[in-house]
Backbone as JSON Lines, residues from 0, in Angstrom:
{"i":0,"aa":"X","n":[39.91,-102.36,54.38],"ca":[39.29,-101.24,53.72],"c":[38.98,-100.16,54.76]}
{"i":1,"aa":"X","n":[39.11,-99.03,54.47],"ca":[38.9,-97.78,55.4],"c":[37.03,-97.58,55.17]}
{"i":2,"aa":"X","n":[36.76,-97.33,56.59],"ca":[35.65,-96.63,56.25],"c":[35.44,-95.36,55.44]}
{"i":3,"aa":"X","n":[34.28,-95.91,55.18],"ca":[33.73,-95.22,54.0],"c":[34.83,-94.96,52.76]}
{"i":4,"aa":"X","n":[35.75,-95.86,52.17],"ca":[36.24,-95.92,51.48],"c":[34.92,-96.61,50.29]}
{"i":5,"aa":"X","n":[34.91,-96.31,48.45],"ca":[34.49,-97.11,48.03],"c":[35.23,-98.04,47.39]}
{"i":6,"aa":"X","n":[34.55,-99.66,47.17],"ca":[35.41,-100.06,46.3],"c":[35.25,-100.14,44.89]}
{"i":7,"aa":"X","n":[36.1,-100.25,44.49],"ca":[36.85,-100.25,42.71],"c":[36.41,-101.6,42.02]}
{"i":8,"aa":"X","n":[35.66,-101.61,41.1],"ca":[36.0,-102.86,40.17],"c":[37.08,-102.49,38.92]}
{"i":9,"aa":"X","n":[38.49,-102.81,39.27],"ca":[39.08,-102.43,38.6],"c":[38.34,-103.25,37.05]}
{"i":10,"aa":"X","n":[38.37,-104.22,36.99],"ca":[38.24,-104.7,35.43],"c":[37.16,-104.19,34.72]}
{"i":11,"aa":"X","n":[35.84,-103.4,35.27],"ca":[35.21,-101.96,34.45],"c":[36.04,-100.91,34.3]}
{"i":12,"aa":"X","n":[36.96,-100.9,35.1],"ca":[37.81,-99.34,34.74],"c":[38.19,-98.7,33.86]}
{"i":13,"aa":"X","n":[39.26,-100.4,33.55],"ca":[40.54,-100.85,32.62],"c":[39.66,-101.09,31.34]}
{"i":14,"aa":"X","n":[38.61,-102.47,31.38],"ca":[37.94,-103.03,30.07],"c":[36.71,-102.99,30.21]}
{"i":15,"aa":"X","n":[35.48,-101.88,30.73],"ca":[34.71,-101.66,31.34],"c":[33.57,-101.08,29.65]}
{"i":16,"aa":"X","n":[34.29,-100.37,29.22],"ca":[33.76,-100.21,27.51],"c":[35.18,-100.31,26.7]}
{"i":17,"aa":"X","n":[34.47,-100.63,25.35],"ca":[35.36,-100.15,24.44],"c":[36.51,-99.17,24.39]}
{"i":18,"aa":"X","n":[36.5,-98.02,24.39],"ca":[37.2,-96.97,24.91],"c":[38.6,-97.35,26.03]}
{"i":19,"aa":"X","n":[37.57,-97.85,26.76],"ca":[38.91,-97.71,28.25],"c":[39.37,-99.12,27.75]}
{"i":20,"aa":"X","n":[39.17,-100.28,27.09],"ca":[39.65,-100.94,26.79],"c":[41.24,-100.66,25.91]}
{"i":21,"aa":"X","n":[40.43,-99.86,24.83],"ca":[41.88,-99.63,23.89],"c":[42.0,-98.66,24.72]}
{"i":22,"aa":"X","n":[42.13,-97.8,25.7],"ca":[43.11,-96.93,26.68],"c":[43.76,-97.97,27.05]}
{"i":23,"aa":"X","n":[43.52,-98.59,27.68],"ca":[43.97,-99.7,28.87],"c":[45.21,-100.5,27.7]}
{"i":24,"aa":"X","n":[45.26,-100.91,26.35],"ca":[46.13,-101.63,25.92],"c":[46.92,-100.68,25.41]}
{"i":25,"aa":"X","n":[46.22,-99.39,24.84],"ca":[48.03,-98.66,24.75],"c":[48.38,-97.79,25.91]}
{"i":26,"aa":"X","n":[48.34,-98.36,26.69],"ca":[49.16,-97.91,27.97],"c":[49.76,-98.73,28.17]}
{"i":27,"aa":"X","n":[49.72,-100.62,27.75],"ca":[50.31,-101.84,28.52],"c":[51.22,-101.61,26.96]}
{"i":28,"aa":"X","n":[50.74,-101.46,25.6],"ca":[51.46,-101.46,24.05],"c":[52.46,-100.69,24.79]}
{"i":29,"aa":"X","n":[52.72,-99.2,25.31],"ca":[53.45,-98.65,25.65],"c":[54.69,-98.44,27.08]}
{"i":30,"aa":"X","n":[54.03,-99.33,27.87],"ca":[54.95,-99.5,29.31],"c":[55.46,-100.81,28.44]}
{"i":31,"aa":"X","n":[55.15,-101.77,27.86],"ca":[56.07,-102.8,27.32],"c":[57.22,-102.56,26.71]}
{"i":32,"aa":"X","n":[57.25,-101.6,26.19],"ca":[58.17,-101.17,25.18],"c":[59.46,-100.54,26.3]}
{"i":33,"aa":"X","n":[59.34,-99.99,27.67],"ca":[59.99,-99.32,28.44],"c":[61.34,-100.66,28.61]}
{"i":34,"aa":"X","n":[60.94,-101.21,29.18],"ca":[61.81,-102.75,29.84],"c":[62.71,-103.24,28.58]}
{"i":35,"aa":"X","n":[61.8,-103.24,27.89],"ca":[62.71,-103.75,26.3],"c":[63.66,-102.97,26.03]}
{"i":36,"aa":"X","n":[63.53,-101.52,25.88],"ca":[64.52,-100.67,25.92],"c":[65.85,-100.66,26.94]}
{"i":37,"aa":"X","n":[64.85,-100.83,27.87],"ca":[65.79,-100.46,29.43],"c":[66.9,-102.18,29.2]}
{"i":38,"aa":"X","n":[66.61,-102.77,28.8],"ca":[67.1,-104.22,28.38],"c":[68.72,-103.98,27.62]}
{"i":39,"aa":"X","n":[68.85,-103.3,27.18],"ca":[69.59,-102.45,26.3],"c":[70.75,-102.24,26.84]}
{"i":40,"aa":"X","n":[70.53,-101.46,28.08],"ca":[71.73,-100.05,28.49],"c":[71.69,-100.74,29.74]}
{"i":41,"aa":"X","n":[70.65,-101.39,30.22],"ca":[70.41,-101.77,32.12],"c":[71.03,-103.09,32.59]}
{"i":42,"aa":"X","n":[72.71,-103.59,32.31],"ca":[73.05,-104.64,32.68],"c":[72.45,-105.21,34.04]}
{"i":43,"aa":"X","n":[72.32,-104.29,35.02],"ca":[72.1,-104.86,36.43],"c":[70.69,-104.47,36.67]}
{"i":44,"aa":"X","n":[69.3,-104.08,35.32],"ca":[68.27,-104.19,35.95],"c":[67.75,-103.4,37.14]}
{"i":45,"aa":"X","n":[68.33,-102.13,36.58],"ca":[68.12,-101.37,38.1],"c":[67.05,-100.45,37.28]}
{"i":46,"aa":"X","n":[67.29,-99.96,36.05],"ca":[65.55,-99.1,35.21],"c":[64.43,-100.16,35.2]}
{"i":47,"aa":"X","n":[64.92,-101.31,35.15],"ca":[63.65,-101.92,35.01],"c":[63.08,-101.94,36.2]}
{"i":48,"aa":"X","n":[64.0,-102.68,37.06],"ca":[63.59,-102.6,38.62],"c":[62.46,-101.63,38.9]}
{"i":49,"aa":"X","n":[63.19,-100.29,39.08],"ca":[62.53,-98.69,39.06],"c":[61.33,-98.88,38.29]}
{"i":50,"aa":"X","n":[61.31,-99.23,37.01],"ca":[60.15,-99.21,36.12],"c":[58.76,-100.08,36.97]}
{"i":51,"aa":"X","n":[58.58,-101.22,36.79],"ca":[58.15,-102.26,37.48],"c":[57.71,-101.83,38.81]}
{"i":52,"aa":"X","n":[58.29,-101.11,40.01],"ca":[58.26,-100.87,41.43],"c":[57.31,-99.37,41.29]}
{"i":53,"aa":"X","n":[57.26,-98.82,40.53],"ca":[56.71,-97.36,40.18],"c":[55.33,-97.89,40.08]}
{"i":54,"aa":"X","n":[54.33,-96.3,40.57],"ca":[53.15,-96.57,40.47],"c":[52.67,-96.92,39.0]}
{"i":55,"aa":"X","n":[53.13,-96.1,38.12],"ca":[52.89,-96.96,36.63],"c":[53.41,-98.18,36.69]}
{"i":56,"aa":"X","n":[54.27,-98.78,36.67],"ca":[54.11,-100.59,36.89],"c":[53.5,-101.01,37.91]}
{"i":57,"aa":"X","n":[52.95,-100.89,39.2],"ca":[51.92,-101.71,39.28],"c":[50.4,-101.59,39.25]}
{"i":58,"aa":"X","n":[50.07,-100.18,38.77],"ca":[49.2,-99.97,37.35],"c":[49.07,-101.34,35.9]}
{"i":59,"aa":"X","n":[50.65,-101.54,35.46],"ca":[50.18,-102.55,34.43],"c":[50.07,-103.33,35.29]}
{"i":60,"aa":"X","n":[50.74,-103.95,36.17],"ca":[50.52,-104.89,36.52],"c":[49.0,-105.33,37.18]}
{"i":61,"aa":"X","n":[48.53,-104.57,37.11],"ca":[47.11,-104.8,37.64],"c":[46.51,-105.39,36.06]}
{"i":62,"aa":"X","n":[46.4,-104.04,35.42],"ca":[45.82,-104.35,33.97],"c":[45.9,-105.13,33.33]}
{"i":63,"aa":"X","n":[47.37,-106.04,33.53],"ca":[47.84,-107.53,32.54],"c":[46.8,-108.42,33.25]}
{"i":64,"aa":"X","n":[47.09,-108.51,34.92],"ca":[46.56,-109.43,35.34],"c":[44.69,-109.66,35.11]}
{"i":65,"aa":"X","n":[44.23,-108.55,34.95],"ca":[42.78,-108.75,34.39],"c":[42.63,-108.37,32.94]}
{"i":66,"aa":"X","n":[43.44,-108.72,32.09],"ca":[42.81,-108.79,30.54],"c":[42.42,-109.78,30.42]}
{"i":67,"aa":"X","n":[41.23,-109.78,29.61],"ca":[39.8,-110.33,29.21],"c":[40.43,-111.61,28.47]}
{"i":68,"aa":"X","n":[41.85,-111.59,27.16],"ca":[42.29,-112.24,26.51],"c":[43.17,-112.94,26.07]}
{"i":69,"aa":"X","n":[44.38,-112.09,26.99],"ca":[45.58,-112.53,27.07],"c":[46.22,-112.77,28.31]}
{"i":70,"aa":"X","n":[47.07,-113.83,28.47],"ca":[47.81,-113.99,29.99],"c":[49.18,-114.01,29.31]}
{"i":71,"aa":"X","n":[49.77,-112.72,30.21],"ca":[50.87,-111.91,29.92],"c":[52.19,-112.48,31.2]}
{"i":72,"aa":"X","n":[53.19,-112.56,30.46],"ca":[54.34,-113.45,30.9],"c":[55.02,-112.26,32.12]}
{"i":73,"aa":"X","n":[55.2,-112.73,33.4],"ca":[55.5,-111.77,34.49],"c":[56.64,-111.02,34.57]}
{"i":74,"aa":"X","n":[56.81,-109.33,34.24],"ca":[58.14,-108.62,34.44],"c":[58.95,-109.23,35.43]}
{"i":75,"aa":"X","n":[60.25,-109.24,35.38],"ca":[60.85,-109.49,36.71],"c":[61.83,-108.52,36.45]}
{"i":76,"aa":"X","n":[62.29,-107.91,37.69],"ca":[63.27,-106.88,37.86],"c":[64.65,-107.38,38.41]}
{"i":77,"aa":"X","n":[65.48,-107.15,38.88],"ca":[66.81,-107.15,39.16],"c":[66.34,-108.43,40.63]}
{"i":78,"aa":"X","n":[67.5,-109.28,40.81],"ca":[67.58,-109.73,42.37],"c":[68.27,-108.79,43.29]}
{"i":79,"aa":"X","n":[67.42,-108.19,43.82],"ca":[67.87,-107.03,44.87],"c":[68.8,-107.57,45.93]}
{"i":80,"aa":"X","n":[68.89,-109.55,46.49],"ca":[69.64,-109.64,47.22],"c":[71.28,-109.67,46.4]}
{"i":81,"aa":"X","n":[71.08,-110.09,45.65],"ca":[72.46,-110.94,44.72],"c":[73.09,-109.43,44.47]}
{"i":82,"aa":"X","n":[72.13,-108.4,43.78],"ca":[72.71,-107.17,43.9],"c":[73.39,-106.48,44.91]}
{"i":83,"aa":"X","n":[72.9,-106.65,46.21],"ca":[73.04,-106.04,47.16],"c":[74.43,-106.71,47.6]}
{"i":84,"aa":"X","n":[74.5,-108.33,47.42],"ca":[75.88,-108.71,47.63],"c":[77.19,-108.38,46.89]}
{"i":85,"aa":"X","n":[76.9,-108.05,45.41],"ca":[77.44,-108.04,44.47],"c":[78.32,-106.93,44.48]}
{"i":86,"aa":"X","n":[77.47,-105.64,44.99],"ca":[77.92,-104.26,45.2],"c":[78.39,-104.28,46.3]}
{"i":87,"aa":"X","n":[78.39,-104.73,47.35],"ca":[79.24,-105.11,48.8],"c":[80.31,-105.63,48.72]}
{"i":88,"aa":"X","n":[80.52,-106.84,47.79],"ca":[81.57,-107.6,47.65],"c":[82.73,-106.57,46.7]}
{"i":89,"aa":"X","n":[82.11,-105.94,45.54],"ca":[83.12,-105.19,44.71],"c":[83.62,-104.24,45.83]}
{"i":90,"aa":"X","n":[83.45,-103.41,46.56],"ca":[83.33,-101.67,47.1],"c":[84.3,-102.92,48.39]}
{"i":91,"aa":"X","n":[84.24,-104.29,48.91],"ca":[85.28,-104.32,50.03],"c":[86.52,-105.02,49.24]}
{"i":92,"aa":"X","n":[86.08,-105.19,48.15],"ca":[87.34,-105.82,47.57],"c":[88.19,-104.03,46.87]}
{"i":93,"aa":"X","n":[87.89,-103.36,46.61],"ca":[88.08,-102.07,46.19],"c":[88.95,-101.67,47.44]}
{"i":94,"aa":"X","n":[88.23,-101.36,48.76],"ca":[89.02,-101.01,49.72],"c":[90.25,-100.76,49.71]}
């Protein structure tokens, strides 16, 4: 922690009243819906990836991990190594 930084209780933030509560779930109602989509068109998981790695995903990801009620099943994004081979291997076989 930096001096004189303060700290955050995130779980008053997020579910701290009523209010920021239902803020807090249609923001997670609505980033859920992103991946599902991106599920669609994103064979190789590269929007979701993006989605997920962005300060709004690990925003939800904070918020899933402290809801009061539900334990929410973990995004996973693309394997960045398998990718990384995958696109290496096509582009020298291309050569």
């Amino acid at each position: 922690m930096m001096l004189g930084a303060v700290e955050v209780d995130f779980f008053d933030l997020f579910y701290g009243t009523e209010i920021r509560r239902r803020h807090t779930e249609k923001f997670l109602a609505g980033f859920d819906r992103l991946p599902e989509l991106a599920k669609g068109c994103d064979t190789d998981n590269i929007i979701l990836a993006t989605l997920i790695t962005s300060a709004n995903g690990y925003l939800n990801v904070k918020m899933r991990d402290l809801h009061p009620d539900t334990k929410f099943e973990q995004t996973l994004g693309n394997d960045s190594v398998e990718y990384m081979d995958r696109i290496t291997n096509t582009r020298i076989k291309s050569s």
